[in-house]
N, C-alpha and C positions, 0 to 999 in steps of 0.2 A: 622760358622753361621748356626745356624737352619733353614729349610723349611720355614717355617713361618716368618723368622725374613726376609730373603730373599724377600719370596712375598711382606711383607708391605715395602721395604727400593723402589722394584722394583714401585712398584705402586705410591709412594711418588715421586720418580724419574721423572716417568713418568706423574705424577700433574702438577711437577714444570713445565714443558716444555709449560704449556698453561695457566701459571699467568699472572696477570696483575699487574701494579704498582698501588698504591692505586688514581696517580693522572687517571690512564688511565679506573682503575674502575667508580673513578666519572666521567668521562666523556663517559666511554659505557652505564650504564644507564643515563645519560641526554639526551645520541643519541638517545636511543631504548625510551625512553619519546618522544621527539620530532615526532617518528613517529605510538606512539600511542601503544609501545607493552612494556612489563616489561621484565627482563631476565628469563631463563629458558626456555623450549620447551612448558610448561602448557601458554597459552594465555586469558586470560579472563579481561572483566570492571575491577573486586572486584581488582584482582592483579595490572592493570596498575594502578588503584586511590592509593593503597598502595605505590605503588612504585613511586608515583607522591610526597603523604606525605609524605615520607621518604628520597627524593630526599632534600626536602626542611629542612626536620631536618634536614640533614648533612653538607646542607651551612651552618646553622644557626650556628652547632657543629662547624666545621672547624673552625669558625672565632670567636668564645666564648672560647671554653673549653681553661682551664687554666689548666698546669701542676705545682704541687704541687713544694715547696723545695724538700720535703723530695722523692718524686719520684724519682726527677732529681738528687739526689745523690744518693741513688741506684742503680740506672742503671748504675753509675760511674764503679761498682766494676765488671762487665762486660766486661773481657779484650779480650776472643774471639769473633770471629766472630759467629753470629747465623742466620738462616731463621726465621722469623715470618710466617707461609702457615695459612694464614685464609680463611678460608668457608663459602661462603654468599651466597647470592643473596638480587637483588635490595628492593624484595616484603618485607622482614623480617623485622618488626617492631623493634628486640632487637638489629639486625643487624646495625642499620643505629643507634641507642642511642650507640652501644661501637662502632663500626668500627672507627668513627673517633676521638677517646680517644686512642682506643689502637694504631693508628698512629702518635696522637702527641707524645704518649710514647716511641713509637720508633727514633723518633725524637732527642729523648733525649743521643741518644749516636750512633754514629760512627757506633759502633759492629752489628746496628740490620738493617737487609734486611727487612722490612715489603713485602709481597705479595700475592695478593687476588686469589682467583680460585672457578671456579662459581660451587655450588652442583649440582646442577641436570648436569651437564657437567663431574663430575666426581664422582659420585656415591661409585665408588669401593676404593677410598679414605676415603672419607665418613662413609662408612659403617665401616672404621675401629676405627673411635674414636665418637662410638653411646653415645648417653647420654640416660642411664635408655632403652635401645633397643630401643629409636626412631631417626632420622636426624635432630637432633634440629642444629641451627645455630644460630650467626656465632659462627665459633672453631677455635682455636688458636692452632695450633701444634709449636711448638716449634724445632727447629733443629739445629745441630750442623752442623761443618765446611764439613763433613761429610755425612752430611740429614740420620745422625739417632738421633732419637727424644727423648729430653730430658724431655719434660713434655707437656701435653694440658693444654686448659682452654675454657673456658664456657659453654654453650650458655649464663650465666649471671652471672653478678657479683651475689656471695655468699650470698649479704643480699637480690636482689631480688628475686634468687632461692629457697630460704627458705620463702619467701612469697606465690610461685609458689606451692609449697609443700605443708604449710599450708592451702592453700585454695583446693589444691585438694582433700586434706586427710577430712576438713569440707564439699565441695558441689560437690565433686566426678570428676568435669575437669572444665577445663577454661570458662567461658563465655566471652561474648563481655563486658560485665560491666568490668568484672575483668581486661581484654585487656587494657580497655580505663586507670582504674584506675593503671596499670603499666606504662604508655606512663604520667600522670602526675607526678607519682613517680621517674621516669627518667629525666625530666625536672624540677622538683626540686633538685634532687639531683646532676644534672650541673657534672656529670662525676666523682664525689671523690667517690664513692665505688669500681668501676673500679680501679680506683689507689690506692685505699687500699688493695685489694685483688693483685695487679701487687707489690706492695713494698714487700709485702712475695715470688711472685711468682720469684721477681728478686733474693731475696737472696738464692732460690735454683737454678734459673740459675747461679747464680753466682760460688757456691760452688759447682756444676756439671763440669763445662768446665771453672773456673775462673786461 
């Protein structure tokens, strides 16, 4: 094993040891809501409201999102065991529209550990699956029986991130409009992009450790 392959397996190791389960996620930001603070070490209004609204998408998610047929038999061909390590935090708008998609996905078979671990709590994980050099979230590392890592995924599904693109490449970065008009684009689209990008992503899980 190389230098490098070492440090990321050791650092991933050491993530896992301070996960939480996705039900014990929802319920550390409902506690850190209750007493008026958001996760993370950064404290401010703008973050605890975000993470007030996002609290409340994810009930709304939990008890809506429908997992497809065709999800639910891919995931079949999944015969080992894998870790799901997803990267969040409460405040993340795109976080709370997939977290609770890619948990009922997990859902869908035996083989998959889903387990959350907060970014600003583990930074040096983080940094090793950047998107475009920044800490977007949430990220799906993917892991085998092993926790060496078979593949990532996001901070978004495929079709919104090529929106994300297009509009920056036209008015040079995100505004609040643009914000707002992703947050309805998520709520109409009720979670099937997410699983159309997971039905491919399972057939290379599959074919990696199937």
């Amino acid at each position: 094993m190389s230098l490098a392959l070492y440090i990321m397996k050791e650092i991933i190791e050491n993530s896992l040891k301070k996960t939480l389960s996705y039900a014990d996620y929802r319920a550390l930001v409902s506690n850190l809501l209750a007493e008026g603070k958001s996760t993370g070490p950064e404290q401010s209004e703008d973050l605890t409201n975000y993470s007030l609204l996002n609290d409340r998408r994810m009930q709304r998610l939990d008890k809506k999102i429908k997992i497809s047929k065709e999800t639910i038999q891919k995931f079949q061909y999944i015969k080992q065991p894998q870790t799901w390590l997803v990267i969040t935090e409460g405040w993340c708008g795109d976080a709370a529209q997939n977290l609770p998609v890619l948990n009922k996905i997990a859902t869908t078979t035996d083989h998959i550990d889903l387990k959350v671990v907060l970014r600003d709590e583990n930074l040096a994980l983080m940094d090793l699956f950047l998107t475009n050099g920044g800490r977007s979230i949430p990220k799906l590392i993917a892991l085998d029986k092993d926790n060496n890592v078979i593949d990532s995924w996001g901070p978004r599904p495929s079709l919104a991130t090529k929106m994300v693109t297009d509009y920056k490449e036209k008015n040079g970065a995100l505004d609040s409009e643009f914000k707002q008009d992703l947050q309805v684009w998520y709520n109409k689209d009720k979670g099937q992009s997410v699983q159309e990008d997971f039905v491919n992503f399972a057939i290379k899980l599959s074919a990696e450790k199937g």
